[in-house]
Structures are given as structure tokens and as C-alpha cells.
C-alpha positions in Angstrom: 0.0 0.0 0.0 1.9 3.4 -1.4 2.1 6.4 1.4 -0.2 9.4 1.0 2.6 11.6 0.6 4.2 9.3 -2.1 0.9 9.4 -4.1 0.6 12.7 -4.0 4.1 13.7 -4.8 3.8 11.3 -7.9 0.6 13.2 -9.5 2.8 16.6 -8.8 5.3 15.2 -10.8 2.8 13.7 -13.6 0.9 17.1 -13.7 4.5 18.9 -14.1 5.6 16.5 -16.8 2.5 17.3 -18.9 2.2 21.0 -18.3 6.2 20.9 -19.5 5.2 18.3 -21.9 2.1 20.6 -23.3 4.3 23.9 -23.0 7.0 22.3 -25.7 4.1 20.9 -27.8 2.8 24.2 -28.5 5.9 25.8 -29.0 7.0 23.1 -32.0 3.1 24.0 -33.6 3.8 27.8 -33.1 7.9 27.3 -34.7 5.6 25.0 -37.6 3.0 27.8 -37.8 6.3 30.4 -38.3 8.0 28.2 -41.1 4.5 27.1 -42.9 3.7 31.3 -43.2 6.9 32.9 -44.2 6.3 30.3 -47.0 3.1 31.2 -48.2 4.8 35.0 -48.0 5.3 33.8 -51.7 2.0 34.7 -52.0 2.1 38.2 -50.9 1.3 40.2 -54.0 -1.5 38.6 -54.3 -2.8 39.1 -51.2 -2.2 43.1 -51.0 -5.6 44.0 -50.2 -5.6 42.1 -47.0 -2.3 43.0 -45.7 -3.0 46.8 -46.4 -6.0 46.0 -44.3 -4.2 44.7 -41.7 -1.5 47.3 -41.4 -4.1 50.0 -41.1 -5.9 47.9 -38.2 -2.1 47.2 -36.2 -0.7 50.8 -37.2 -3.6 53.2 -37.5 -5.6 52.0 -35.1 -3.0 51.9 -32.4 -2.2 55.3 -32.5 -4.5 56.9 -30.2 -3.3 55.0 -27.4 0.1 54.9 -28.1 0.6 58.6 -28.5 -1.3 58.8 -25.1 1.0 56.5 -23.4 4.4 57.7 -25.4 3.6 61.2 -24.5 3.4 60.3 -20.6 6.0 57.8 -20.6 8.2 60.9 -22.3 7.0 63.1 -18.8 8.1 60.8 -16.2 11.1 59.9 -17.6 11.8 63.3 -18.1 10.7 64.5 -14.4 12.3 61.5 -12.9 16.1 61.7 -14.6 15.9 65.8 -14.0 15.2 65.4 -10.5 18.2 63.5 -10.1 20.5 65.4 -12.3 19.6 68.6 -11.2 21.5 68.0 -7.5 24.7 67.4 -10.0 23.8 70.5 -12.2 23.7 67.9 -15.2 20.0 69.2 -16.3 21.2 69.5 -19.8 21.8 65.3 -20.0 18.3 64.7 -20.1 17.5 64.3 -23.4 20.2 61.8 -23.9 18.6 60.0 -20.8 15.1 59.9 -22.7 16.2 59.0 -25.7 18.4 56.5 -25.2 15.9 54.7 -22.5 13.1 55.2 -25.4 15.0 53.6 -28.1 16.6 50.6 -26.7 14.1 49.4 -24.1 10.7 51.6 -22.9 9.8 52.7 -26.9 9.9 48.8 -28.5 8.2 46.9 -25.1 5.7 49.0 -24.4 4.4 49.2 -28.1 4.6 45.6 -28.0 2.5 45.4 -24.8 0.0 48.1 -26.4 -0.4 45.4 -29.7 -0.6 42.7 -27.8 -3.6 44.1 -25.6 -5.1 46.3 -28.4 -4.5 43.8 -31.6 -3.5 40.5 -30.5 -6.3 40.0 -28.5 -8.8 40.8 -31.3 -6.5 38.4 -33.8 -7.0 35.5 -31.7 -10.7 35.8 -30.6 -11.3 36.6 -34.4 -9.8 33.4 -35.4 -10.7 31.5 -32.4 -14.6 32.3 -33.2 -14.3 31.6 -36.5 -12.6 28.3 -35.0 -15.7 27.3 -33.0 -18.2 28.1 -35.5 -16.0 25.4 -38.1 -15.3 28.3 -40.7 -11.7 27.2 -41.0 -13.2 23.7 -41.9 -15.4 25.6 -44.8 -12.0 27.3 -46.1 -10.3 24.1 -46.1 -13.2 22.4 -48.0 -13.3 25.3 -50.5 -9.5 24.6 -50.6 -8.0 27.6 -49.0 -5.6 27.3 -47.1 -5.9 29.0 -43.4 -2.6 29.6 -43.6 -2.5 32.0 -46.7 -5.5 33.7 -46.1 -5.8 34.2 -42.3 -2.1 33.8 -40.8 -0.1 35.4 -44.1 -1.5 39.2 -43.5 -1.3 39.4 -40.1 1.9 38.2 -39.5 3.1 40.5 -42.2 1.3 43.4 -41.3 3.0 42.6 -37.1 6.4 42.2 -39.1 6.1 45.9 -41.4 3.9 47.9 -38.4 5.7 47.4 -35.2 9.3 48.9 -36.4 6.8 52.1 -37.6 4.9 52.4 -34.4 8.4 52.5 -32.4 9.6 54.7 -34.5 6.2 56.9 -33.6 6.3 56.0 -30.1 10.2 57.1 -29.8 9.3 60.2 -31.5 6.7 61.4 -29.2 8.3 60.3 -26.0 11.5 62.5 -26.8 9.1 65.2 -27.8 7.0 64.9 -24.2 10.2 64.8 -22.3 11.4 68.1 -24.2 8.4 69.5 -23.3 9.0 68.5 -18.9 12.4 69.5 -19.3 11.5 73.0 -20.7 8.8 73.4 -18.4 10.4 72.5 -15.3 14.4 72.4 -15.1 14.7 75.4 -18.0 16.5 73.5 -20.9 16.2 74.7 -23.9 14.3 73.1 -26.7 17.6 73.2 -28.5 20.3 71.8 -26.2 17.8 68.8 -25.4 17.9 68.0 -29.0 22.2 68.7 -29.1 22.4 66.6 -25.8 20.2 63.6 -27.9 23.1 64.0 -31.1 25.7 63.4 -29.0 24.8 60.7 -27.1 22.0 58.3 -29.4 23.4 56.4 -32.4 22.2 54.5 -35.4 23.1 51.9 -33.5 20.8 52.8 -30.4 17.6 53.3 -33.2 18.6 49.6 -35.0 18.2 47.7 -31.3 14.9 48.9 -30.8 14.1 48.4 -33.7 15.2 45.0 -34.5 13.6 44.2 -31.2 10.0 45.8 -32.8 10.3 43.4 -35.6 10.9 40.3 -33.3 7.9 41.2 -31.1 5.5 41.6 -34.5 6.3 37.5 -35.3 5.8 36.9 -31.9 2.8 38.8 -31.2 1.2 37.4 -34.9 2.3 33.9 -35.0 1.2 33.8 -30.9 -1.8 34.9 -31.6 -3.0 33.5 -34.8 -1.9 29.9 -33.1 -4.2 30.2 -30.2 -6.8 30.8 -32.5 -6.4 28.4 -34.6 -6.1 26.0 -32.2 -8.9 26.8 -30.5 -12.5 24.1 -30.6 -15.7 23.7 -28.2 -18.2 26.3 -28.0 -17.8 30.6 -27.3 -16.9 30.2 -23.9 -13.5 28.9 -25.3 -12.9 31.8 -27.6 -12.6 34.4 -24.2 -10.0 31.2 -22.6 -8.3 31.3 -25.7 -7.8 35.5 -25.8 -6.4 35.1 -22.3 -4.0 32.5 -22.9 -2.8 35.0 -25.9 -2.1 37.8 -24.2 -0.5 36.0 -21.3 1.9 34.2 -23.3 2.5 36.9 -26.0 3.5 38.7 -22.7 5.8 36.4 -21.7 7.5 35.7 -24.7 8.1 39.2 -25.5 9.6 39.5 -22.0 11.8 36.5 -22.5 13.1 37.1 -26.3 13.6 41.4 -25.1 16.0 39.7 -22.6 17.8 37.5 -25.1 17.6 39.9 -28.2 19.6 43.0 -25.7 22.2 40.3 -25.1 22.7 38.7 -28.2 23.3 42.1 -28.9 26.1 43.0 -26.8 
């Protein structure tokens, strides 16, 4: 007769085996998902209509929010760095301070968190609904593949939009913190934007940038998976749009970790 403890010790370890086990699983369909659409990217041009449509739902529709947050973002950083540099009488540094903190972290993760909450979401309960409702059957019975039609333009339109909406985001962060440091430590517009030349690089603008591109697979390929995967009835679709945003959350977390130190 096995111990209580025993027995209950060996369904931990069975429950942790198939979490880790179902974890792995859906990461090799998501790195399958990733290969089987950059293929049909063959198919691009004639598809324009629907990754134009896309792009104007990641990028145009985005932009309310993001200039909201950018522009706040921009004011704390500013208010915070200027507090602390005006005891060393170093005021003048705050543009660099902005900028570079805009470019190569705040500007790229937090446009990825605002796609993920603002378009991912509505990716994967779009696909997960028509999921449920067995319209991805009727496209594969009229021969279409779910792939082409459904995956191809988001992930595309993730891949072009996100490097744009950093650049945006960067943009009006600077300008908000130029705006704080006028306003409340007296530097002029002008040696903000010297102090910013002489400390950001090319270099500075390609990380954050390169990092923007990573997060649009992530965010496309995350998203369009869980909603493809997706079956049983509505109240799936709302599990499904959770999951997505949790994991697209996580992932951009990790890979922001691991694309900064590939990078050094």
C-alpha cells in the first residue's frame, strides 16, 4: 500500500511533466505555424488587399493610445532623470537619458504590450470564433488554405507595423520629455535635441528596432496559433484570448531579454 505523501508527490510530478510536456508541444506548432507562413509570403502580391488592411488595423488603429501612453512615458522619464540630475547641475543630460531609454528598451516593449492588448487579442478571438463556428473547416473544404488567407496578413502586417509604431512611439516620448524639461528644469528646446546628437546612435535606433520586428512574429504567430487551435463552444474563444495575451506577454519578456544580449 503506497504512502499518501508518495501518491501525492507522484501526481505533482505527472501534472509537471504534462504542463512541461504541453508547453514544448505548442511551442514546436507555433515554430511550424512560423516556417509554414513565411512560406506562403510567396503569396504576398496577391494578397495586397488584405495585408494593407491589416496594417491599417495594427498601425492606424493603435495610434490613439500609443501617443497617449508615449507622450506620458516621455514626462516621467523626463521628471524623474531631471530630478536627479539637477543636485549634479547635469539638467542639460536629459535628453540623452530619454532618448536612449526610449530607443533601446521603454519605446519597442511597451508598443509591443499596447499590440498585444489592443490587436493580438482581437486576432486571436477573431480566429478563435471563426474556430468554434467550423469556418476554418469551410475554407479548407473550398480549398484555401488557413494559412494563406488568415495567418499570411497578419503576420506580415506585425512584421512591417511594429518597427513604424516604435519609431512613432520614440518620437513622441522625446518630444513629451522636451516638453518637462522646458517646463520645469529650464533646458532649452535646443540643447535637449544637441544633448540627444551626441549621445544616441544609429546603433541605439537599430536595437529597438530590430527588437520591434521580433515582437510583430511573436505577437502574430502567438496569436493566430491560439486561435487556430482553438474548438468547443464561445466560452473557449474568451479562454483562448487570455492565454494569448498572457503568453504573448511572456514571450516578448523573454526574447527582449535575449535579443539586448545577443546584442552585446
Amino acid at each position: 500500500m503506497s504512502r499518501p505523501g508518495r501518491t501525492k508527490f507522484g501526481r505533482c510530478f505527472i501534472a509537471l511533466g504534462n504542463g512541461l510536456l504541453n508547453f514544448f508541444q505548442r511551442v514546436g506548432e507555433m515554430c511550424l505555424l512560423l516556417a509554414m507562413t513565411i512560406l506562403w509570403c510567396r503569396a504576398v502580391f496577391k494578397n495586397v488587399d488584405k495585408v494593407l488592411f491589416q496594417m491599417g488595423k495594427v498601425g492606424a488603429d493603435t495610434l490613439p493610445i500609443a501617443t497617449l501612453t508615449a507622450v506620458f512615458v516621455g514626462f516621467v522619464l523626463a521628471l524623474q532623470t531631471g530630478i536627479a540630475l539637477k543636485e549634479f547641475g547635469q539638467e542639460e543630460s536629459i535628453g540623452a537619458i530619454v532618448a536612449l531609454s526610449m530607443t533601446r528598451e521603454l519605446g519597442p516593449v511597451l508598443t509591443a504590450i499596447l499590440v498585444i492588448g489592443r490587436i493580438g487579442a482581437a486576432i486571436t478571438a477573431e480566429i478563435a470564433t471563426m474556430s468554434v463556428s467550423e469556418e476554418i473547416d469551410a475554407l479548407k473544404t473550398l480549398g484555401i488554405n488557413p494559412v494563406r488567407y488568415l495567418v499570411m496578413p497578419r503576420f506580415l502586417a506585425c512584421l512591417l507595423m511594429l518597427p513604424i509604431l516604435v519609431i512613432y512611439v520614440d518620437l513622441v516620448g522625446m518630444i513629451g520629455g522636451a516638453a518637462v524639461a522646458k517646463a520645469n528644469f529650464g533646458v532649452p528646446f535646443m540643447a535637449y535635441v544637441e544633448n540627444i546628437e551626441a549621445w544616441m546612435t544609429v546603433e541605439d535606433l537599430a536595437k529597438g528596432l530590430v527588437k520591434a520586428a521580433v515582437f510583430g512574429v511573436v505577437i502574430a504567430i502567438v496569436s493566430c496559433h491560439r486561435g487556430l487551435v482553438t474548438v468547443g463552444g464561445p466560452g473557449e474563444v474568451g479562454l483562448a484570448t487570455t492565454n494569448s495575451v498572457v503568453f504573448s506577454f511572456v514571450s516578448v519578456y523573454i526574447f527582449n531579454y535575449f535579443v539586448t544580449r545577443l546584442w552585446l
